[in-house]
DSSP file (Angstrom, degrees, kcal/mol; ACC not computed):
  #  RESIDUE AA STRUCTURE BP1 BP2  ACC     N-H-->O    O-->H-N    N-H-->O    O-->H-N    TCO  KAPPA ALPHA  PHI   PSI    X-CA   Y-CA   Z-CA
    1    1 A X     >        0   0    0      0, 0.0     4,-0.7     0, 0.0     5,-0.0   0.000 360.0 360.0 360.0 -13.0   -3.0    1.5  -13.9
    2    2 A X  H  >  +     0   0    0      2,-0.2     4,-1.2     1,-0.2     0, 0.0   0.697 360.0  67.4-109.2 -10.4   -4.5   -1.7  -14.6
    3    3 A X  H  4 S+     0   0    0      1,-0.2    -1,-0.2     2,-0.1     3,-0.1   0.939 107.8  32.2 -50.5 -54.8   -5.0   -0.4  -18.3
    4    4 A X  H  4 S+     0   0    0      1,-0.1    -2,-0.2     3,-0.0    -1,-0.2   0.624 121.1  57.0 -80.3  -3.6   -1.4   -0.1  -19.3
    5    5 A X  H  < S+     0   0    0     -4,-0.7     2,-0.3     1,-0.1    -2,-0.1   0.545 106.5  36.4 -96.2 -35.6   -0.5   -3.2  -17.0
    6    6 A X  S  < S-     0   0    0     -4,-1.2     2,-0.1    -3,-0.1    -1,-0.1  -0.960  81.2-129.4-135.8 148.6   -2.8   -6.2  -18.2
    7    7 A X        -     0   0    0     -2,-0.3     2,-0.8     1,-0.1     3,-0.1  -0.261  39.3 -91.7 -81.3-174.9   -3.8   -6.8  -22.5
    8    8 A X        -     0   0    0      1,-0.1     5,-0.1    -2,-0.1    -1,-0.1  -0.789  30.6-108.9 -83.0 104.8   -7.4   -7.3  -23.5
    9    9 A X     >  -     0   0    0     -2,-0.8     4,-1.0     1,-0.1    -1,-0.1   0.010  28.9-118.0 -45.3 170.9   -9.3  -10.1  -23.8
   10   10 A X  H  > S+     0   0    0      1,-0.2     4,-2.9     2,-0.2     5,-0.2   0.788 114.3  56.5 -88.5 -13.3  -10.2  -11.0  -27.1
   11   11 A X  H  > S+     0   0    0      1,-0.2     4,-2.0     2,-0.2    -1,-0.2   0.986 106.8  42.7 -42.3 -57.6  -13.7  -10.5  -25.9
   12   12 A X  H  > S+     0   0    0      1,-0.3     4,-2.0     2,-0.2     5,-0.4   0.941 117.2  49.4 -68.6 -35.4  -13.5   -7.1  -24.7
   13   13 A X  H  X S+     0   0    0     -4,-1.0     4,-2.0     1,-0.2    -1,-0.3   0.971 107.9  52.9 -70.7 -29.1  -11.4   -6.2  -27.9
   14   14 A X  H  X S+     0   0    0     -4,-2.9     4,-1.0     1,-0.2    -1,-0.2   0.863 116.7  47.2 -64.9 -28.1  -14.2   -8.1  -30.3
   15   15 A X  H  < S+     0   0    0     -4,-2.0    -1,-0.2    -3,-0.4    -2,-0.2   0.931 110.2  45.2 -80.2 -39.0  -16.6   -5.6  -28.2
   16   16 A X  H >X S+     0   0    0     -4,-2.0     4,-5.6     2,-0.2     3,-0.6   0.860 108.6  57.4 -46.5 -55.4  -14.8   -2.3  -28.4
   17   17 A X  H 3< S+     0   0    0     -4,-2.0    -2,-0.2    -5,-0.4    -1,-0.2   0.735 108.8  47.3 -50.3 -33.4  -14.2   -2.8  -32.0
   18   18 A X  T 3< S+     0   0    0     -4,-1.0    -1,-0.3    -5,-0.2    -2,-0.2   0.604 121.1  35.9 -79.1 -23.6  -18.0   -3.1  -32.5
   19   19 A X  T <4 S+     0   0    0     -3,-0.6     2,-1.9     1,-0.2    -2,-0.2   0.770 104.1  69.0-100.1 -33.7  -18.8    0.0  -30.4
   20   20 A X  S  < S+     0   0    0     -4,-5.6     2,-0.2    -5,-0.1    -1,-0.2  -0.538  73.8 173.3-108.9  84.5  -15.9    2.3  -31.3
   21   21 A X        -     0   0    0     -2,-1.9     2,-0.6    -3,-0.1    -3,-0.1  -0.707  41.7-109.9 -86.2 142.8  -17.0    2.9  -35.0
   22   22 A X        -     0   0    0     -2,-0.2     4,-0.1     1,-0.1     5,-0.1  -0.687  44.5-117.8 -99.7 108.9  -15.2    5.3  -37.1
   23   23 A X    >   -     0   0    0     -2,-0.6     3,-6.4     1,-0.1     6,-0.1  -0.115  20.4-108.9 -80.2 150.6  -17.7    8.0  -37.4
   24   24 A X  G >  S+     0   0    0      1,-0.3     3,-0.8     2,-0.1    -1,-0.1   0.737 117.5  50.9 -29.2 -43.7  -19.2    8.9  -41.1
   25   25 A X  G 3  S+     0   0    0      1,-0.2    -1,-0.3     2,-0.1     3,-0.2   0.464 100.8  68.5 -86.8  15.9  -17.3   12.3  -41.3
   26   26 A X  G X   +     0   0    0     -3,-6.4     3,-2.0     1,-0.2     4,-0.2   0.138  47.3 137.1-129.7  37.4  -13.9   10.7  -40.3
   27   27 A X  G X   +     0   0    0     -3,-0.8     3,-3.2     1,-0.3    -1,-0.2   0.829  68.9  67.1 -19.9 -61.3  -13.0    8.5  -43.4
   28   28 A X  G 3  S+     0   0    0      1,-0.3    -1,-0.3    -3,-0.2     4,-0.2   0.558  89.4  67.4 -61.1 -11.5   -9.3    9.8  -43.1
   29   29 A X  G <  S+     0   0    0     -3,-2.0    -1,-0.3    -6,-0.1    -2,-0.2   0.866  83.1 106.0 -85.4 -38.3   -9.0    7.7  -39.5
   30   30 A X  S <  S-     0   0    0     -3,-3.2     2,-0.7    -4,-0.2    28,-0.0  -0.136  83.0-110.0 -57.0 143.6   -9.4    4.4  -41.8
   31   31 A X        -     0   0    0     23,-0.1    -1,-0.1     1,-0.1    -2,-0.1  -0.622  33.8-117.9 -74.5 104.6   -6.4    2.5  -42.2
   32   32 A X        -     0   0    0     -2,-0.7   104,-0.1    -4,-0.2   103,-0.1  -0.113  24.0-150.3 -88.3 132.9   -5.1    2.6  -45.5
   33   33 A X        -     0   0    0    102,-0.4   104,-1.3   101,-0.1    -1,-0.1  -0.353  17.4 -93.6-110.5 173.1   -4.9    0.0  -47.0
   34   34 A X        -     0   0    0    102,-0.2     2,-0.5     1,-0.2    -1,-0.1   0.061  44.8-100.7 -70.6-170.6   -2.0   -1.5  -50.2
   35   35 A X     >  -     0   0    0    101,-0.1     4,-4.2   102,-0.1    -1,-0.2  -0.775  30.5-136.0 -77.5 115.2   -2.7   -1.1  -53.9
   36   36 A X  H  > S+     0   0    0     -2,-0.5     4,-1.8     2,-0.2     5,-0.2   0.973 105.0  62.3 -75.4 -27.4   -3.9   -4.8  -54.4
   37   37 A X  H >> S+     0   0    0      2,-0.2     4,-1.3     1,-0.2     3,-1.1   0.993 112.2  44.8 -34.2 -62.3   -1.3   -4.6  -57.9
   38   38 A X  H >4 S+     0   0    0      1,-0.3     3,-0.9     2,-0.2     4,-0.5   0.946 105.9  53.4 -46.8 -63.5    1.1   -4.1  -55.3
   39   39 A X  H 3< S+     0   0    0     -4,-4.2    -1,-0.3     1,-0.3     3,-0.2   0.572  99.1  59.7 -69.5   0.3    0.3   -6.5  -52.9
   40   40 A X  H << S+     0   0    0     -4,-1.8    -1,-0.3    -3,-1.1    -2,-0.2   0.699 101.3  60.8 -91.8   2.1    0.3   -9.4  -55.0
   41   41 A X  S << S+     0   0    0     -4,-1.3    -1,-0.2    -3,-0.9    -2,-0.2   0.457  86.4 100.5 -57.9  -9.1    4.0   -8.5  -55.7
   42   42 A X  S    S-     0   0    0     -4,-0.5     2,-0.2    -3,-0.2     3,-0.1  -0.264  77.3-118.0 -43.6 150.7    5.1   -8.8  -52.2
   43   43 A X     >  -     0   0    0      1,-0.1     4,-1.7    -2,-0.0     3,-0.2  -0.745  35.3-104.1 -85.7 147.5    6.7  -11.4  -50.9
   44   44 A X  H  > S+     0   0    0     -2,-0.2     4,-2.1     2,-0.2     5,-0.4   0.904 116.2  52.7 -41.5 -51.2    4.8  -13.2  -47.9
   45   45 A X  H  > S+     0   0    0      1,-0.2     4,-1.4     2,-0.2     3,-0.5   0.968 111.6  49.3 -59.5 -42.7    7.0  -11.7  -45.0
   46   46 A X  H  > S+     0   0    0      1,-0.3     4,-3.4     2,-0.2     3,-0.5   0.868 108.8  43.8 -62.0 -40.8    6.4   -8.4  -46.3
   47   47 A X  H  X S+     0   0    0     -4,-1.7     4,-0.5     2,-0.3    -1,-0.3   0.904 115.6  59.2 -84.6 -45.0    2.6   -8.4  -46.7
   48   48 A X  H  < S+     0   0    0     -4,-2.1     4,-0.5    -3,-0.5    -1,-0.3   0.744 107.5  43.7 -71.7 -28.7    2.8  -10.1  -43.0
   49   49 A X  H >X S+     0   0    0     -4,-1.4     4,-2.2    -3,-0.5     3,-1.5   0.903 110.2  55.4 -86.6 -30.8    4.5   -7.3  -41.6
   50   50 A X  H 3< S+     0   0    0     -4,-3.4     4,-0.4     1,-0.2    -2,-0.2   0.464  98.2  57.5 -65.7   4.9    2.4   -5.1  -43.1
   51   51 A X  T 3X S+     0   0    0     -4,-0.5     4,-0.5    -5,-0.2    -1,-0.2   0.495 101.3  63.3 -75.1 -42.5   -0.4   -6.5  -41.8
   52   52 A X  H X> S+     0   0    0     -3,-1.5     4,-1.2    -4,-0.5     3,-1.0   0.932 109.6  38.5 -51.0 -64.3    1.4   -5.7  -38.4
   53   53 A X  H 3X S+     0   0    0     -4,-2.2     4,-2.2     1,-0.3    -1,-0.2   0.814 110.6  55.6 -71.3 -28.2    1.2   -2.2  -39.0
   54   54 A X  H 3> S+     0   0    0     -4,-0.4     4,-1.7     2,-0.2    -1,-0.3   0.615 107.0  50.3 -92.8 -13.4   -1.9   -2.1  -40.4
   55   55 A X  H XX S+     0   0    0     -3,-1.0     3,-2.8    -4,-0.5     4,-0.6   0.902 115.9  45.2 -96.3 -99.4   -3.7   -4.0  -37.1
   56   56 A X  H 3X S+     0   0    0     -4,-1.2     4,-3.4     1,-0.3     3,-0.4   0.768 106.0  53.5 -37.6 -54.3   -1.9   -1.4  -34.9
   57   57 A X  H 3X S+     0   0    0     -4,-2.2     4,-1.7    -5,-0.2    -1,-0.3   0.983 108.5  59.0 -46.3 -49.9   -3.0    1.7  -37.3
   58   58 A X  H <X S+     0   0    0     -3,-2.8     4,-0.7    -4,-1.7    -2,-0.2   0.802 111.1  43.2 -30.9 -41.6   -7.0   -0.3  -36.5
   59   59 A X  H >X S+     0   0    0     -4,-0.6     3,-1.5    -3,-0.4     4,-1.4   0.972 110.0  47.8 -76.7 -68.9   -6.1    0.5  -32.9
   60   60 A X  H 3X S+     0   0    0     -4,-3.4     4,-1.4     1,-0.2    -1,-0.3   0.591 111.4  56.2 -47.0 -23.0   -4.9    3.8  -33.4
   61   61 A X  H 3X S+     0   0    0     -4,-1.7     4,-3.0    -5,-0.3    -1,-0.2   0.898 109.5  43.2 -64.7 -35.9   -8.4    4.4  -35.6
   62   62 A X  H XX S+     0   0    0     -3,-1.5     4,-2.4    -4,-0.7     3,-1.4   0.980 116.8  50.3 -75.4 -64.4  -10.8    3.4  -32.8
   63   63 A X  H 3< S+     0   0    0     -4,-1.4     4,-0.4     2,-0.2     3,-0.4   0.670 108.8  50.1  -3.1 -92.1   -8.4    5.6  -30.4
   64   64 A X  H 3< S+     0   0    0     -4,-1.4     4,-0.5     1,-0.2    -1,-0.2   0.650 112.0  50.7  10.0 -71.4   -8.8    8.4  -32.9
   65   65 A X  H XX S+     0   0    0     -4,-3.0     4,-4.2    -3,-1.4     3,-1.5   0.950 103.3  63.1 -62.2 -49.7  -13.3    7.9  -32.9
   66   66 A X  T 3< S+     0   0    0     -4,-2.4     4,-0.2    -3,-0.4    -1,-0.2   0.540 101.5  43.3 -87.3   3.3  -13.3    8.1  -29.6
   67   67 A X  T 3> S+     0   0    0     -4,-0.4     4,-1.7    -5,-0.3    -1,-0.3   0.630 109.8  51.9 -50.4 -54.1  -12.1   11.2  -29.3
   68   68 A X  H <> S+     0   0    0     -3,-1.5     4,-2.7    -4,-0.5    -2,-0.2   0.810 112.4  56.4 -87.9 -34.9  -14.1   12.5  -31.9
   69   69 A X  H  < S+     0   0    0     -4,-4.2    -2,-0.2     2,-0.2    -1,-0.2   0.829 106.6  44.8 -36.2 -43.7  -16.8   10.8  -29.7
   70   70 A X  H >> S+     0   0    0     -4,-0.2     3,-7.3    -5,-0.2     4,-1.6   0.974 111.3  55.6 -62.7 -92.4  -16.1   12.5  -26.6
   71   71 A X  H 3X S+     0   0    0     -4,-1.7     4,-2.6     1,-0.4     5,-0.2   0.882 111.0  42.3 -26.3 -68.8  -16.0   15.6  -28.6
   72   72 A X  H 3X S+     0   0    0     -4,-2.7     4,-0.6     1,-0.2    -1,-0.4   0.602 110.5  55.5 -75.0  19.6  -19.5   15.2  -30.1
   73   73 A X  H <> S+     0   0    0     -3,-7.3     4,-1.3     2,-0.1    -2,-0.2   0.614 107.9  46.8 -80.5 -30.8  -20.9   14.1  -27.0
   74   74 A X  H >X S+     0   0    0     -4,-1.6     4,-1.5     2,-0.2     3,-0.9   0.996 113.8  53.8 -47.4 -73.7  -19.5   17.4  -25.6
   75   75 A X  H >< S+     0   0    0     -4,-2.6     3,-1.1     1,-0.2     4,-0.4   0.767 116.5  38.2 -20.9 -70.1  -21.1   19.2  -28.9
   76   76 A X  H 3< S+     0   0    0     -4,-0.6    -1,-0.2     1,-0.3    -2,-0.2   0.710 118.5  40.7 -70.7 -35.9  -24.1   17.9  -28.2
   77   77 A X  H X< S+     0   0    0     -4,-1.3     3,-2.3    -3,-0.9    -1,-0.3   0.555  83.9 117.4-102.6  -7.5  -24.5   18.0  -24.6
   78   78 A X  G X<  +     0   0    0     -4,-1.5     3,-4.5    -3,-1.1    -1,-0.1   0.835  66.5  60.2 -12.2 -73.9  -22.8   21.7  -24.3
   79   79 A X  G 3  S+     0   0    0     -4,-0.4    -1,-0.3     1,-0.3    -2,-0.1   0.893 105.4  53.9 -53.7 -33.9  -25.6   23.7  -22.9
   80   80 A X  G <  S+     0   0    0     -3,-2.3    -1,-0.3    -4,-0.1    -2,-0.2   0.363 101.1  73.4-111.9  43.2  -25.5   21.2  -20.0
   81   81 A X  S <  S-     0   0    0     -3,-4.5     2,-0.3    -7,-0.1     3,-0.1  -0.307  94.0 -93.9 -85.1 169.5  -22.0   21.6  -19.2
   82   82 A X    >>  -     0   0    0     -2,-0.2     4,-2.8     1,-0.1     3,-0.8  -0.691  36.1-133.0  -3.1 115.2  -19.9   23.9  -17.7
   83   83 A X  H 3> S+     0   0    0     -2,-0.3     4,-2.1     1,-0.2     5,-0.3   0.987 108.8  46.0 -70.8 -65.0  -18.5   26.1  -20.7
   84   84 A X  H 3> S+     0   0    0      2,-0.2     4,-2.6     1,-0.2    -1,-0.2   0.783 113.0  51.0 -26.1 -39.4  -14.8   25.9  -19.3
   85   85 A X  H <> S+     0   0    0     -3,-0.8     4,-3.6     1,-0.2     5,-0.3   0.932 112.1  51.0 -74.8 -39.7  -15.3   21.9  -18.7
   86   86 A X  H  X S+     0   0    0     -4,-2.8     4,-0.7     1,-0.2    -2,-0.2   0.716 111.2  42.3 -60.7  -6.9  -16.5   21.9  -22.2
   87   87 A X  H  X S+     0   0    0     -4,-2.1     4,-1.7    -5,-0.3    -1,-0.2   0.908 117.1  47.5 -92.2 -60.8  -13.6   23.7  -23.7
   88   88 A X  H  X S+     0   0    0     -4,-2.6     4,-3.2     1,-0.3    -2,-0.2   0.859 110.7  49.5 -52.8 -44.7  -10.9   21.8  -21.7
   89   89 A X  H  X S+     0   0    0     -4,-3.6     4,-2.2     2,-0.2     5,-0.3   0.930 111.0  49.6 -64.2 -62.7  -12.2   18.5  -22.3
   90   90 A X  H  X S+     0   0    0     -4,-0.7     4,-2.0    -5,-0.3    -1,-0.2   0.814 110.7  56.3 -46.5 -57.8  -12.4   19.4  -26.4
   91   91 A X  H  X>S+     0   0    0     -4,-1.7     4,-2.6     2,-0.2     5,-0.6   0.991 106.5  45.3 -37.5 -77.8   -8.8   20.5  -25.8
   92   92 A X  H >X5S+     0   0    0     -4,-3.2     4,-2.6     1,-0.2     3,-2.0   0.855 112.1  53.4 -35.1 -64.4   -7.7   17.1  -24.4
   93   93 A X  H 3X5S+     0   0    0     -4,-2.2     4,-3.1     1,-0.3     5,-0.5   0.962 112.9  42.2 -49.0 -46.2   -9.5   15.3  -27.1
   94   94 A X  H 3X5S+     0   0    0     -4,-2.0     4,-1.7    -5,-0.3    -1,-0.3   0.915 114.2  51.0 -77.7 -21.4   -7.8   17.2  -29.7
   95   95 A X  H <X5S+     0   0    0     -4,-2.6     4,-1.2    -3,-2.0    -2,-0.2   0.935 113.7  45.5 -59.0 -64.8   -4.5   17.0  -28.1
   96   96 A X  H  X<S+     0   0    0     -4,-2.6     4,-0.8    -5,-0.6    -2,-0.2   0.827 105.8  58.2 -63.6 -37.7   -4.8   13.4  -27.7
   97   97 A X  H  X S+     0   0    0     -4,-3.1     4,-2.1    -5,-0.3    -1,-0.3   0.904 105.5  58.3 -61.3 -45.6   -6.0   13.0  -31.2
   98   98 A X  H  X S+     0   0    0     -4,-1.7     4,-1.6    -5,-0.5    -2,-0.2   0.717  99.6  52.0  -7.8 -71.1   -2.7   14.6  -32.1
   99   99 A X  H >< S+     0   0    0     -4,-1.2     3,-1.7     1,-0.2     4,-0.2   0.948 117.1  34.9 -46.1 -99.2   -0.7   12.4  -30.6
  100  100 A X  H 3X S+     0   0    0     -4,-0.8     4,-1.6     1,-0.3     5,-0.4   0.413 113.1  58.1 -49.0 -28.3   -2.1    9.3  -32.2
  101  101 A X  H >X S+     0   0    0     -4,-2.1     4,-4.6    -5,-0.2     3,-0.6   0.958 103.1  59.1 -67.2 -61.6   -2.8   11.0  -35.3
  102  102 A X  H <X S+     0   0    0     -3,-1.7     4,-2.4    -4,-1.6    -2,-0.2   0.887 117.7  29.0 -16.4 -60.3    1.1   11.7  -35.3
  103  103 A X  H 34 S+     0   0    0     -4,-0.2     4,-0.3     1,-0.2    -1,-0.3   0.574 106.7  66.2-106.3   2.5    2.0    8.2  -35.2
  104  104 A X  H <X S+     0   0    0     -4,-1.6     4,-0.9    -3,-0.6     5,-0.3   0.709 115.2  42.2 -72.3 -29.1   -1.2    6.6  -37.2
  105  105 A X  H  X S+     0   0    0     -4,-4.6     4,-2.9    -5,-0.4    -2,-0.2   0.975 112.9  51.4 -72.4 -41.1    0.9    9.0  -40.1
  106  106 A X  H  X S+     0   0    0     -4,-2.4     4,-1.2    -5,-0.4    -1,-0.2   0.673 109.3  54.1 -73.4  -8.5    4.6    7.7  -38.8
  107  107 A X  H  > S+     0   0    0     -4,-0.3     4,-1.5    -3,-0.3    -1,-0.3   0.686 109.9  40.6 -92.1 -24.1    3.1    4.3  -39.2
  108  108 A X  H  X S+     0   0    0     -4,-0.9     4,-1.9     2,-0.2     5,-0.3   0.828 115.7  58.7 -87.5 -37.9    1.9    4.6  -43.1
  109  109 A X  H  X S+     0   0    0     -4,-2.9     4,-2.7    -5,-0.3     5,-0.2   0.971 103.2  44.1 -47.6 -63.5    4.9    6.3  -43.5
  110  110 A X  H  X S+     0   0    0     -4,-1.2     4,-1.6     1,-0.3     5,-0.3   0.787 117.0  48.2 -48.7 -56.0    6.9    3.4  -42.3
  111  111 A X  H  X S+     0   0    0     -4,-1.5     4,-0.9     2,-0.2    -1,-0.3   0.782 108.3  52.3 -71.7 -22.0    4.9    1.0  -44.5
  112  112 A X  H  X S+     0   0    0     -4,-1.9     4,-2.1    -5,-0.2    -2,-0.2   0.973 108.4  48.3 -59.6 -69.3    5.1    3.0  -47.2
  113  113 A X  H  X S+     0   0    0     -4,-2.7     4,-2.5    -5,-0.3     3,-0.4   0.940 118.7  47.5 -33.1 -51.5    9.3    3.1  -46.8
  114  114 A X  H  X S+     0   0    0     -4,-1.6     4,-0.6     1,-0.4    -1,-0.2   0.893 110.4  42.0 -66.8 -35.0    9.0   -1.0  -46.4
  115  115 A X  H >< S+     0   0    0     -4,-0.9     3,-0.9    -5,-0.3     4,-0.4   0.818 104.8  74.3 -93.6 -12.3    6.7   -2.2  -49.4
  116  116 A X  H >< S+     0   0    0     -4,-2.1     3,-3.2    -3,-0.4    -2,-0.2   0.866  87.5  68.5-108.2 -68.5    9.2    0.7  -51.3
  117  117 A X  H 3< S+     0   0    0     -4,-2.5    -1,-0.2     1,-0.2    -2,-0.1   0.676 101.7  37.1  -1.7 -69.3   11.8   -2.2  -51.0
  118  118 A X  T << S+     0   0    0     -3,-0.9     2,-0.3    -4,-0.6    -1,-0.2   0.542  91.6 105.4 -87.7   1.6   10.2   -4.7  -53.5
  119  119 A X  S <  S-     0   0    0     -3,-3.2     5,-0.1    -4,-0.4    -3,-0.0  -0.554  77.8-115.7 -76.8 139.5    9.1   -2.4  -55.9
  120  120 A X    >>  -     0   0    0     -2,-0.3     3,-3.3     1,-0.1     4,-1.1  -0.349  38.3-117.6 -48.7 128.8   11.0   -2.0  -59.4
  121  121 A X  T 34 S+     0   0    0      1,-0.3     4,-0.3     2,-0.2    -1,-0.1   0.382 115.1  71.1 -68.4  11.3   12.4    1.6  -59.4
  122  122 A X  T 34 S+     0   0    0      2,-0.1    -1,-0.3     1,-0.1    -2,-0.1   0.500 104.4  37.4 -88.5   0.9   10.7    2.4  -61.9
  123  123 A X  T X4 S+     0   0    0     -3,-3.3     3,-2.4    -7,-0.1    -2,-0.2   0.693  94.6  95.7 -97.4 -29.7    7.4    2.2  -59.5
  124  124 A X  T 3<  +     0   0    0     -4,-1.1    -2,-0.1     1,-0.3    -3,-0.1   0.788  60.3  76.4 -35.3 -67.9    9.2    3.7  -56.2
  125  125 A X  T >  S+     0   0    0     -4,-0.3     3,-1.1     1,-0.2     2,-0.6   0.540  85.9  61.2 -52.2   2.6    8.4    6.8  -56.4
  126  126 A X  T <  S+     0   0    0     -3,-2.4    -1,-0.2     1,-0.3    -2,-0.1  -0.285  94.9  67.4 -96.9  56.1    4.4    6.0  -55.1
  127  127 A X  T 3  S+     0   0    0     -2,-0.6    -1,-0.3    -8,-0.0   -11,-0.2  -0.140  83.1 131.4-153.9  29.9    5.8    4.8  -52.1
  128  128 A X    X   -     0   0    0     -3,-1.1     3,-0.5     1,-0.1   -15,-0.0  -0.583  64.2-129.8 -75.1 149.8    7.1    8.7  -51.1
  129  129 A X  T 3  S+     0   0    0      1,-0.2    -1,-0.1    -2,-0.1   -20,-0.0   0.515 108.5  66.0 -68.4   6.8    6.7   10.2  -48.1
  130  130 A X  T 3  S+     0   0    0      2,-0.0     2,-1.3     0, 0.0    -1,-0.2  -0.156  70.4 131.3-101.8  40.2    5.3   13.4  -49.8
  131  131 A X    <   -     0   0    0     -3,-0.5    -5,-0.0     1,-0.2     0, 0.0  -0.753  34.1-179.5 -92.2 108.7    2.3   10.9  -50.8
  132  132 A X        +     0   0    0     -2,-1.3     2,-1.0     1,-0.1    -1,-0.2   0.761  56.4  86.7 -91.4 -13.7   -1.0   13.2  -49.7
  133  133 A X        -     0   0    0      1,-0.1     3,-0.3     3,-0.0    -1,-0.1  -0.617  53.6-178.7 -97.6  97.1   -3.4   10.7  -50.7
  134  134 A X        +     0   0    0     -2,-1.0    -1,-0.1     1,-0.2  -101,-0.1   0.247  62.6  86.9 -91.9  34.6   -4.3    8.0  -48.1
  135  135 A X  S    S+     0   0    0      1,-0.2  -102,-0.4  -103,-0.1     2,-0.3   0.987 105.2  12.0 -88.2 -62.8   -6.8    6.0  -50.1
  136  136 A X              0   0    0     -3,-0.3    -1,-0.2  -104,-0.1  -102,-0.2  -0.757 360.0 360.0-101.6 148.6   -4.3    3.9  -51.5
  137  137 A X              0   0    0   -104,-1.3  -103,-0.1    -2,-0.3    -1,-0.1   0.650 360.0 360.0 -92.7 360.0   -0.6    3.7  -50.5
C-alpha cells in the first residue's frame, strides 16, 4: 500500500534509475526521442510538455526492464524453480509488460498528435499514428 500512497525520494529514484537499466536486447523500451529539426521549431511550451511525456515514458521504460528482469532471472534460474511457478510468474511479467507497453505506445502517440500542431502541413504527415519507426518521432 505504501507504494501507491507516498512518491519517491529523489534518492531512491536517482538509485533505481541506476539499477533498472534497459537491458541490451530491449532498445525498443527507450524513450523516443524528437527529430532535433523538429525540436528547434517548437515553441518552448511545447518542447516542455513534451518533456512531460517523455520523463513519464523513462518511468514506464525502467517498469518495462524489470520485467524483462524478472523474466531472465526466471530463465536463468528455471531448473531451480518449480516449473508451474516459473511459467505463472513469466505470464505476469508479460502481462504486466503489456499493460505499460500499451500506454508507453498511447504516450508517443499522444506526442506525436501534439508536436503535429506546429508543424507546416506540408511536414504533418511524420507525426501519424501509423508511424512504425520509434527511433525518431
Amino acid at each position: 500500500m505504501k507504494t501507491v500512497k507516498r512518491p519517491l525520494s529523489k534518492e531512491t529514484k536517482a538509485s533505481l534509475k541506476d539499477k533498472i537499466l534497459i537491458p541490451g536486447n530491449c532498445k525498443e523500451f527507450s524513450c523516443p526521442k524528437v527529430n532535433q529539426e523538429i525540436w528547434r521549431q517548437l515553441p518552448h511550451h511545447a518542447k516542455i510538455n513534451d518533456l512531460k511525456h517523455q520523463q513519464n515514458q523513462q518511468t514506464l521504460s525502467m517498469a518495462l526492464s524489470s520485467f524483462a528482469m524478472i523474466a531472465n532471472n526466471l530463465a536463468e534460474n528455471k531448473a531451480k524453480i518449480p516449473g508451474d511457478v516459473v511459467t505463472s510468474t513469466v505470464q505476469l511479467a508479460i502481462d504486466g509488460s503489456n499493460v505499460i507497453g500499451d500506454q508507453f505506445q498511447a504516450i508517443s502517440n499522444a506526442r506525436r498528435m501534439e508536436i503535429r500542431k506546429f508543424l507546416s502541413p506540408e511536414y504533418m504527415d511524420i507525426c501519424n499514428l501509423k508511424v512504425i519507426s520509434r527511433k525518431n518521432l
